[in-house]
Structures are given as C-alpha cells and as structure tokens.
C-alpha positions in Angstrom: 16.9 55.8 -92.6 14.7 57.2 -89.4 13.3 54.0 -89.8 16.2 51.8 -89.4 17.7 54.1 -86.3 14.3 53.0 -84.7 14.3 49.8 -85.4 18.3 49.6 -84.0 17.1 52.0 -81.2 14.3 49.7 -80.3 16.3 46.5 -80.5 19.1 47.5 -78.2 16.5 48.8 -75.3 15.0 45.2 -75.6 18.7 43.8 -75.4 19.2 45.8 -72.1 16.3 45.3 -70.5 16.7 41.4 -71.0 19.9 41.5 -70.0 18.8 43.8 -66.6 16.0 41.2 -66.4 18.6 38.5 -66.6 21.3 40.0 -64.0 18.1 40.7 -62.2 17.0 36.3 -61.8 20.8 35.7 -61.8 20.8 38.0 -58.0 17.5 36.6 -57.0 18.4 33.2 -57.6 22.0 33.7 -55.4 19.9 35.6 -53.3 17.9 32.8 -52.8 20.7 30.5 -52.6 22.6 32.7 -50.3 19.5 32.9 -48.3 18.7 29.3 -48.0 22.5 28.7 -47.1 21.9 31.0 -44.3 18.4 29.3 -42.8 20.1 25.8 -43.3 22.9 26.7 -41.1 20.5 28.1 -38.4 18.4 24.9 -38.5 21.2 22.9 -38.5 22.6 24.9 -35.1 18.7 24.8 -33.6 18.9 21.0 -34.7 22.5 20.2 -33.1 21.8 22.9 -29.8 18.0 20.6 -29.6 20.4 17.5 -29.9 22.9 18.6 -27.7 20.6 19.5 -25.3 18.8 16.2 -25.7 21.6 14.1 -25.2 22.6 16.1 -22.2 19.3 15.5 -20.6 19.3 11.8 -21.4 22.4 11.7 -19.9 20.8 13.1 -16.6 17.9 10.9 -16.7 20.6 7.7 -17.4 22.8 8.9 -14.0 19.3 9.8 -12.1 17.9 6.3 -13.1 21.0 4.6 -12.3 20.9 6.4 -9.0 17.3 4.9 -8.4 18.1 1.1 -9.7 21.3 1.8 -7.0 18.7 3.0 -4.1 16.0 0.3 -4.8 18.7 -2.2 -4.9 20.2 -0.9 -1.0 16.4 -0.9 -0.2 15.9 -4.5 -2.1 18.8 -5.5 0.2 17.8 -3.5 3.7 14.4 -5.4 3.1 15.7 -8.5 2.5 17.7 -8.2 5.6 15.4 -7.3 8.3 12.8 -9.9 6.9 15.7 -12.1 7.4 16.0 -10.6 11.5 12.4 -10.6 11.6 12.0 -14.5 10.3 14.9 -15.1 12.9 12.8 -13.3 16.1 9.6 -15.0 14.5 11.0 -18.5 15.2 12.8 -17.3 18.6 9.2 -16.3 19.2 6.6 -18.5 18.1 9.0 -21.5 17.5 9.9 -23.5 14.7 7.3 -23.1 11.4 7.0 -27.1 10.6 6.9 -28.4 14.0 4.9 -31.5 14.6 1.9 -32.1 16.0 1.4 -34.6 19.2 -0.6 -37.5 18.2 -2.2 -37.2 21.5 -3.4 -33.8 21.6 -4.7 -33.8 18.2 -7.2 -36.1 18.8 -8.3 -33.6 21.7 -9.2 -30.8 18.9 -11.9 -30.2 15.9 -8.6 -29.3 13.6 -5.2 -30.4 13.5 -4.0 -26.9 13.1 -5.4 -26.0 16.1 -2.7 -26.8 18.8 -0.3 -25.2 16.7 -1.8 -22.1 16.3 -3.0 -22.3 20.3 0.8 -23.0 21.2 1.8 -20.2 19.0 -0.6 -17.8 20.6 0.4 -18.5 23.8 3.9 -18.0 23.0 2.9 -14.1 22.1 1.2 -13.8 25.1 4.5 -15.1 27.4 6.7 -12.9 25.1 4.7 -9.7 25.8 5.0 -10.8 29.2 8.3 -10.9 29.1 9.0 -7.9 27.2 7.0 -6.3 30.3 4.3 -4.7 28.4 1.9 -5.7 31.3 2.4 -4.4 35.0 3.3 -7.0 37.7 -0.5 -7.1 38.9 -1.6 -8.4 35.4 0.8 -10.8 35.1 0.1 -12.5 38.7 -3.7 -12.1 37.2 -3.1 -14.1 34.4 -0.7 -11.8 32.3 -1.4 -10.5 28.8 -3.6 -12.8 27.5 -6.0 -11.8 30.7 -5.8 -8.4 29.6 -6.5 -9.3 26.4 -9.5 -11.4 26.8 -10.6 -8.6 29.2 -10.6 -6.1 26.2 -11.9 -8.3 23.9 -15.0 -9.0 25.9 -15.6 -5.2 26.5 -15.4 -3.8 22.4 -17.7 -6.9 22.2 -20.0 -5.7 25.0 -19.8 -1.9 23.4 -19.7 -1.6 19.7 -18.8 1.1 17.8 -21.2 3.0 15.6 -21.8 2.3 12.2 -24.5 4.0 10.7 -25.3 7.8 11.5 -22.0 8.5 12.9 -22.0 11.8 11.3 -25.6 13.2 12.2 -24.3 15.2 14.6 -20.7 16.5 16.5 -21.7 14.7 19.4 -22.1 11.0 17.7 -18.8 11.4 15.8 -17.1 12.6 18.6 -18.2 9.8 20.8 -16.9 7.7 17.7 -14.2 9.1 17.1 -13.4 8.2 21.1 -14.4 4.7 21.4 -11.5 3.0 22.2 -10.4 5.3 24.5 -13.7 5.0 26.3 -14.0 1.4 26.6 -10.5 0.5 26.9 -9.1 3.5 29.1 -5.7 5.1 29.5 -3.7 2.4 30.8 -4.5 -0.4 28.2 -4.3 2.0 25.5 -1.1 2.9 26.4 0.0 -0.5 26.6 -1.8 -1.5 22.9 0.2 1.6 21.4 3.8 0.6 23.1 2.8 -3.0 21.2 1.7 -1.5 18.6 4.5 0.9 18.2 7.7 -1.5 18.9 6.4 -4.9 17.8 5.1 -4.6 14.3 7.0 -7.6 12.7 5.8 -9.7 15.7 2.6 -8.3 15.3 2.3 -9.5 11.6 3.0 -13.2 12.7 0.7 -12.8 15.4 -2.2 -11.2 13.8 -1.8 -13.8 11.4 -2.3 -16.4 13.7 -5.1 -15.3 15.5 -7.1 -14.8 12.4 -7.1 -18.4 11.9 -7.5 -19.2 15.0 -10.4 -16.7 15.9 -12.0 -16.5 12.6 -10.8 -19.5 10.3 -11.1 -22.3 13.2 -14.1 -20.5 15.5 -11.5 -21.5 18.7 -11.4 -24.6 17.8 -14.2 -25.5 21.0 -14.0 -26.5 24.9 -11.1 -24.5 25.7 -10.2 -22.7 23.0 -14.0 -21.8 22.2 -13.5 -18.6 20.4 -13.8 -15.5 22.6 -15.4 -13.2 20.1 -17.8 -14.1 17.5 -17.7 -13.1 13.6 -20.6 -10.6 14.0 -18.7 -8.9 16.6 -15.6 -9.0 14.1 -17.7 -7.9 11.6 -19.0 -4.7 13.5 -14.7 -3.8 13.9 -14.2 -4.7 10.4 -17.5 -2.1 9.3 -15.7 0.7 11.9 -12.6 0.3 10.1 -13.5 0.1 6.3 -16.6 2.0 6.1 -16.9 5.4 8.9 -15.4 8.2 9.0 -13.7 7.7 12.9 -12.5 3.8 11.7 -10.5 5.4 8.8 -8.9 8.1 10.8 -7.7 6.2 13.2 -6.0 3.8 10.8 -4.3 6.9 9.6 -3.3 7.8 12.9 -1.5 4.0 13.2 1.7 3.1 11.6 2.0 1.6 8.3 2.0 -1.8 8.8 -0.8 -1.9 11.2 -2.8 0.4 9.0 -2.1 -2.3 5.7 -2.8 -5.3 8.2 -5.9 -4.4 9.8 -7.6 -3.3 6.7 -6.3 -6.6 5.0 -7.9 -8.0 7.7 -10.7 -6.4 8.0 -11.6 -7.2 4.4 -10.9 -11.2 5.2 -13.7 -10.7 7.5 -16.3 -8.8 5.6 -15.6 -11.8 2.9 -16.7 -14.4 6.1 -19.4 -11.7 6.9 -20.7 -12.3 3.6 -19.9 -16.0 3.4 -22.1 -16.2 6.1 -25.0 -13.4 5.3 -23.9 -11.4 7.9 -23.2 -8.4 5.8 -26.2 -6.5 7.4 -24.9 -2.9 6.4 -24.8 -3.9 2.8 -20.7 -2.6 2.4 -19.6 -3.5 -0.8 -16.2 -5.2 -0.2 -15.2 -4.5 -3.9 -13.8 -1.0 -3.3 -12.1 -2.6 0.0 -10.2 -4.8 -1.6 -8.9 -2.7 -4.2 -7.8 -0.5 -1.5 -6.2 -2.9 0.8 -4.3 -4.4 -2.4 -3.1 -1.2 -3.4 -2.3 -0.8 0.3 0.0 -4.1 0.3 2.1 -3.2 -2.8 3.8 -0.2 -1.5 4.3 -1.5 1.4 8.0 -3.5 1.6 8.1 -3.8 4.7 6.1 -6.7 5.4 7.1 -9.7 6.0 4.3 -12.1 3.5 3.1 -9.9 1.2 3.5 -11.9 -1.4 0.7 -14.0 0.5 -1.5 -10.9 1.1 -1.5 -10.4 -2.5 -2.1 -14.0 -3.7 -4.9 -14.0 -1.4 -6.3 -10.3 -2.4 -6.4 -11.5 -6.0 -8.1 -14.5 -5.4 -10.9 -12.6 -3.5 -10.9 -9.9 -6.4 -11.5 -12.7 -9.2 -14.3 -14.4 -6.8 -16.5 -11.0 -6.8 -15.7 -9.9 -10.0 
C-alpha cells in the first residue's frame, strides 16, 4: 500500500514537472516568436528609414545633376556663341580663311602658304595699330610690327637663364625680372593691354606666326625669319622647365598660359627634331601637361586641333 502511494506520488511529480517543462518551451518558443516579431519590425523601419533616406538623396543628386547638364548646356551654348563672335572678328581681322593665292606672288616664295600667313600677319600688326596699342611715335616709325621686331631682336640678344637659376636669390631674382629688364615699362605695358584684351585674336595670331616663324623659317629674302629656333628654344626651356618661366605663366591669363606652353612644347619637339635639345628636357611630362592644360580649357577657339596635335606628339615619343 506505501508502495503504491509512492509510486502514484512519484508519477504525478513527473506529470507536473513535464507539464511545467512544457508551459515552460510553449513561453520560450512565443517568447521567441514575440521577440523575433519585434526585431523584424525594427529592421524593417531601419530598412524603409535607409530606403527612404536613399531615395531622398537620389532625388537630390537627380535635381543637382540636372542642374549641372542645365549649366554645362548655358556654358555649351555661351561657348558656342562667342567662338562664333570670335570666328566673326577673326575674319574681320585676318580676312577670309580660304582665300586664294596670287599666281604671281607665289612664285616669289619658298612655300605657297607663305603669303598667306605674311598677309595675315600684317593684318595683326595694322589692327593693333588701329586699336592704338602703340603711341603715335611708333606708328610713324613703322608701327607695331617695329616694336615687335625691336623686342624680338633684344630677348634674342639677352636670354634668360636656364640652368642654375636657383643657386642663389640674386640669379632668380634677376630671372624672375627678365622681361621687365630687357623690354622696359612701356612695352610691357603695351604686351599686357594685348595680352589682356585680345586673347581670341591672339590665338589666331599666335597660330600664325608659329608657322610662319618656326614651320616656314620666314620663308627667305623678306620674310627671312627674325628669330631662329635655338633662340625659340631658350623661351620654350624658360617657360617649361624654371622656376621664374612657370610663375609667370601663372601670373598670365588662361588662354595665354594654355597657348604658350602648347607652344612651347611644339618647339621643344623642333628643338629635338633638329638636336637642339641641349638641356636634355624631357618633353614627355610637357606634353602631358599642356594636354591636360587644353581640355579644361573651353574657351579656345581650336582646341580640338591642339589636342589632335598633342596626341599625335604623345604616340610619336611613346
């Protein structure tokens, strides 16, 4: 009898603790449950605040760009425009692009191109003059282009310096000065009112008289070239490779500073061309400068050209 209210005793404490342990995994599982419920509600409000969030920042980004494709097309346009004005004063300048060459006076040069680009040059000259960038005495003496040759002979006559500028304060000072030096106040003031109110102009120009100085070598009698490529190559050296050169390109406006280093580098390439290249500059560096130089710059009027022709000069010393 003990025995049996043991046994039953026994039995029914087992019962209750399984069913304790029961109720027990029934609460932790809807514990669980309950508790999963909760994280996957605040996941899905981190998720849709993150998306929210994202969208509305796309949706800055979308106005902002649309902003930008809306400026860059004004600028496209403004661009587009003033080449336009600055093709039109180019031809009121220079004349017309595809004009004809006199049998006559072709026979009289080394290169047909060669009265064109002398005509052309001469036409700058009598519009500087007539834009009065030279005083009444010059223009008697022979005008602009006087003044011009005048200058041209004296930087030949007095080159800058190229190697050991910076030994001392007193050689990169005097660097640093040489223009001023040999051209003096007055026609560095007139160079700076060119080069400060003609720049499209300028671009034709400095065009021109590249291949007319440098390409063509002056074409002879005449038109004999007044400054010869090692002097251009000392200018080009100044400009690409001192200290004083590159400061005062940074000193000039944009388009001068992107055309005379183009320049410059066309040069150092005919330096080379002709083993001239007696400072050893490695035009590699240059050119990857002046093209990067020439892409964000809009303003002028063939950069397409500049490029084509930086690229081809890339390829040929890769």
């Amino acid at each position: 009898m003990q025995y049996n209210q043991f046994t039953a005793s026994k039995s029914g404490s087992f019962i209750a603790g399984l069913i304790a342990f029961i109720i027990l995994l029934a609460g932790g599982y809807f514990g669980y449950i309950k508790v999963m419920d909760w994280h996957q509600k605040q996941l899905e409000n981190a998720v849709s605040e993150k998306t929210e969030k994202f969208e509305k920042k796309t949706a800055e980004l979308e106005g902002t760009l649309n902003q930008l494709k809306q400026q860059l097309a004004e600028e496209t346009k403004v661009d587009k425009e003033a080449k336009e004005v600055s093709a039109e004063r180019i031809e009121k300048v220079f004349g017309e692009p595809d004009e004809k060459l006199p049998v006559n006076t072709m026979e009289a040069m080394d290169e047909p191109g060669c009265y064109r680009l002398e005509k052309k040059i001469n036409a700058f000259f009598s519009y500087l003059d007539q834009q009065g960038f030279a005083d009444a005495a010059s223009v008697e003496a022979g005008g602009t282009r006087q003044v011009f040759e005048e200058m041209v002979s004296e930087l030949a006559e007095h080159p800058p310096m190229i190697i050991g500028e910076t030994r001392d304060i007193v050689s990169l000072m005097h660097n640093q000065a040489h223009f001023f030096r040999i051209l003096k106040k007055e026609r560095i003031e007139m160079v700076r009112q060119i080069l400060n109110t003609e720049p499209d102009v300028l671009e034709h120009a400095m065009g021109n008289f590249y291949d007319y100085y440098v390409k063509l070598g002056g074409c002879g009698g005449q038109g004999e070239a007044i400054v010869s490529l090692e002097t251009l190559y000392e200018y080009a050296s100044f400009f690409l490779n001192t200290l004083s050169g590159k400061s005062y390109l940074l000193r000039r406006g944009s388009t001068i500073r992107c055309l005379t280093r183009y320049y410059s580098v066309l040069v150092l390439h005919q330096a080379n061309k002709a083993t001239l290249n007696r400072y050893g500059i490695d035009i590699r560096p240059h050119i990857e400068l002046a093209l990067d130089d020439i892409r964000n710059q809009n303003s002028l009027i063939y950069q397409d050209q500049y490029i084509e022709r930086l690229g081809k000069l890339k390829e040929n010393y890769q």
